[in-house]
N, C-alpha and C positions, 0 to 999 in steps of 0.2 A: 929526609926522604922516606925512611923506614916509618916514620911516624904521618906522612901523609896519606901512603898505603893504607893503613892500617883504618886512619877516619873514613879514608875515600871506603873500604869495604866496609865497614857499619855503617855510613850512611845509606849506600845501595843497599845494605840487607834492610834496611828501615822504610827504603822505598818500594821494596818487594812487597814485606809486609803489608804496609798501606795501602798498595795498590789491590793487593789479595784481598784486606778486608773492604774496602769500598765496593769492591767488584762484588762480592759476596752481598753484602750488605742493598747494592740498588738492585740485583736480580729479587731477593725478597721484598724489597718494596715494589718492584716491577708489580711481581705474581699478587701482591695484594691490593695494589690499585687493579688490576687488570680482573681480579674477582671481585671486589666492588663494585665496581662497572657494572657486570655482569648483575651482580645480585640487582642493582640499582635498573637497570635495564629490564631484567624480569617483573622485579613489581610493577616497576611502571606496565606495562603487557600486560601483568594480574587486574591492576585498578581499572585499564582500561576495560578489560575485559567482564568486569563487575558492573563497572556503571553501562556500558551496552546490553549487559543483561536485563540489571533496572530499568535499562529505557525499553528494551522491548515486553517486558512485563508488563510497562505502565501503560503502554501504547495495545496492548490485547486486551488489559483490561478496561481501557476507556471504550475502544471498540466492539467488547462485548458488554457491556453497561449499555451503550449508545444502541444494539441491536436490539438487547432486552425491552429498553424503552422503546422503539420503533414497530415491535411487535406485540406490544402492550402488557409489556409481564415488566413486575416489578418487584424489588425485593421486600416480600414481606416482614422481612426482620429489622428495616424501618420504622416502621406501627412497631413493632412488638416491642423494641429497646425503649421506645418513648411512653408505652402506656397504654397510646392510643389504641384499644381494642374495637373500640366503634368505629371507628377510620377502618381498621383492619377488615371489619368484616364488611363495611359496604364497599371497598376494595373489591373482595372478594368476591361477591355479591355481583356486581355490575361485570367484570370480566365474565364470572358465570351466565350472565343474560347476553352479555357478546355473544360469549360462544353457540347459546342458545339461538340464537338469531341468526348466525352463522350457517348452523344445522342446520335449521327451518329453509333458510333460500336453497344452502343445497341440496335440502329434497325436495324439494319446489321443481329446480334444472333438474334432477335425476328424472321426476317425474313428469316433466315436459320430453326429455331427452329421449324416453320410452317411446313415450307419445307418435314423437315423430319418426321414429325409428320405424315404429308399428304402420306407420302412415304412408311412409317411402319403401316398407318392404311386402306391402300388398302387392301381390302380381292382380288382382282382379282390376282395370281403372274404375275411377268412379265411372257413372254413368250421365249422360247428360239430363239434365233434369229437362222434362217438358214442360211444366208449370211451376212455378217459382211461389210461393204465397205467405206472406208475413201479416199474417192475425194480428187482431189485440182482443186480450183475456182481462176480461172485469168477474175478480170474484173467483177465479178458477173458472171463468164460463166462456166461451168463447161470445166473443162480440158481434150482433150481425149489422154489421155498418155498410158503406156502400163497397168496400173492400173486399168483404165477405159474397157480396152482393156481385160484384166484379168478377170474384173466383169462380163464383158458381154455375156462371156464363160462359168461363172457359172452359169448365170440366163439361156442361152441357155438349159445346159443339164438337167436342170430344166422342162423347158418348153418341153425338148422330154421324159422327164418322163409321164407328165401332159402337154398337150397343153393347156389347159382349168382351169389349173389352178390360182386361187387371187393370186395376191401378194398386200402387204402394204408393202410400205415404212414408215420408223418410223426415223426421226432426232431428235440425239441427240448432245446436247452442253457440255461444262463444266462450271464452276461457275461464270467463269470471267464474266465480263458486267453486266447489268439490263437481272434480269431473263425473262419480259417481253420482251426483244428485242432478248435475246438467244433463246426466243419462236419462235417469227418468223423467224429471221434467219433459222433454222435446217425448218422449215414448209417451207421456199420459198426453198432454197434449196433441202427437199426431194421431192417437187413437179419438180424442173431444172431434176432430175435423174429418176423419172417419165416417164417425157416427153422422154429422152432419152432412156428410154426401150420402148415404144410404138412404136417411130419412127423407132428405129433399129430391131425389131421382128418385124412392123405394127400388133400391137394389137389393142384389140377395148379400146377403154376410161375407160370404165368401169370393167374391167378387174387390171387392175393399182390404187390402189388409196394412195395418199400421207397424212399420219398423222405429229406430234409433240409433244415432251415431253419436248423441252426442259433439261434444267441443270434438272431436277427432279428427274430422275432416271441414276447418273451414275456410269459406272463400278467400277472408285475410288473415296474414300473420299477425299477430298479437301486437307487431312494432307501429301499424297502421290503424292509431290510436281512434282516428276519425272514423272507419269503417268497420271497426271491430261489429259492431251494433248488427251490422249486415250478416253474419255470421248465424242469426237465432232468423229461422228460416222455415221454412217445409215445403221440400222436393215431393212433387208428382210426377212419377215417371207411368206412361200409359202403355201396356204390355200387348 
């Protein structure tokens, strides 16, 4: 019996033991699976996080590639890795004349935009014109056809209304040419059909006098491609 005791406590101290070191033993492998994990978990978050980077890099840069070419610029360092310097420079070259062209219309619109601005912010209105007359000029000359011939009837019963009456000559142009040279023109020419009413009635000088508005005020907008023509004119207004 003394000697059953005796086994019976060394085995249970043996069980003690064992149970101590096992218990030991799976909380350390607990804690180092359970940081593995963890570290395994993190990278994976890292990598993901890497390659969303790379996609959104790749995806701004194809979308600014894709803009650059939409707005005609291109990367010169294309030509330049390959050689091609001739390529490079009519590259060059031709956006330069875009842009050039570019310029050109929009001061074309600035200087229309004036135009009208100036057009619409006269408080004076035009005046109604009382004789309407569209010449034709051979030579710088005025032409005396039956048109000529026609006007000269109407300024007549004019003048036996009113012998004593002003008249102004007013020339007007359409858009085509430098507005600066449509000025003069329609002014040398309303002063040519001046001279031709003084001579043909013999008025005095000052009785007659020739103005110019140029393209500035005309009867059609420029978009009324059929009627633009209508536009190159000379108002007599009888005072």
């Amino acid at each position: 019996m003394k000697n059953f005791l005796i086994a019976f406590s060394v085995f249970t101290c043996w069980c003690v033991v064992g149970l101590y070191f096992l218990n030991t033993t799976g909380a350390s492998n607990r804690k180092s699976l359970f940081k593995a994990a963890s570290v395994s978990v993190e990278s994976n978050i890292n990598a993901t996080k890497r390659i969303n980077t790379l996609e959104l890099t790749d995806t701004l840069f194809k979308e600014s590639e894709d803009a650059s070419k939409k707005r005609g610029i291109y990367q010169d360092s294309s030509f330049a890795e390959t050689g091609n310097y001739d390529a490079l420079i009519n590259n060059i070259q031709e956006r330069l004349e875009r842009n050039q062209r570019a310029i050109e219309e929009d001061e074309e619109r600035l200087r229309l935009a004036k135009l009208n601005k100036k057009s619409k912010a006269s408080k004076t209105p035009r005046p109604e014109a009382d004789l309407t007359f569209r010449p034709s000029f051979k030579l710088a000359r005025l032409v005396h056809d039956q048109k000529a011939a026609e006007f000269l009837a109407q300024v007549e019963r004019q003048l036996k209304i009113n012998p004593l009456t002003q008249i102004e000559i007013i020339g007007h142009t359409d858009h085509i040419g430098d507005d600066r040279d449509n000025y003069k023109i329609a002014l040398e020419q309303a002063q040519k059909i001046r001279q031709f009413i003084i001579k043909s009635f013999n008025l005095p000088e000052n009785q007659v006098i020739a103005t110019s508005k140029g393209e500035a005020d005309p009867l059609y907008p420029r978009e009324m491609e059929d009627k633009i023509e209508l536009n190159n004119r000379y108002e007599l207004i009888f005072k």
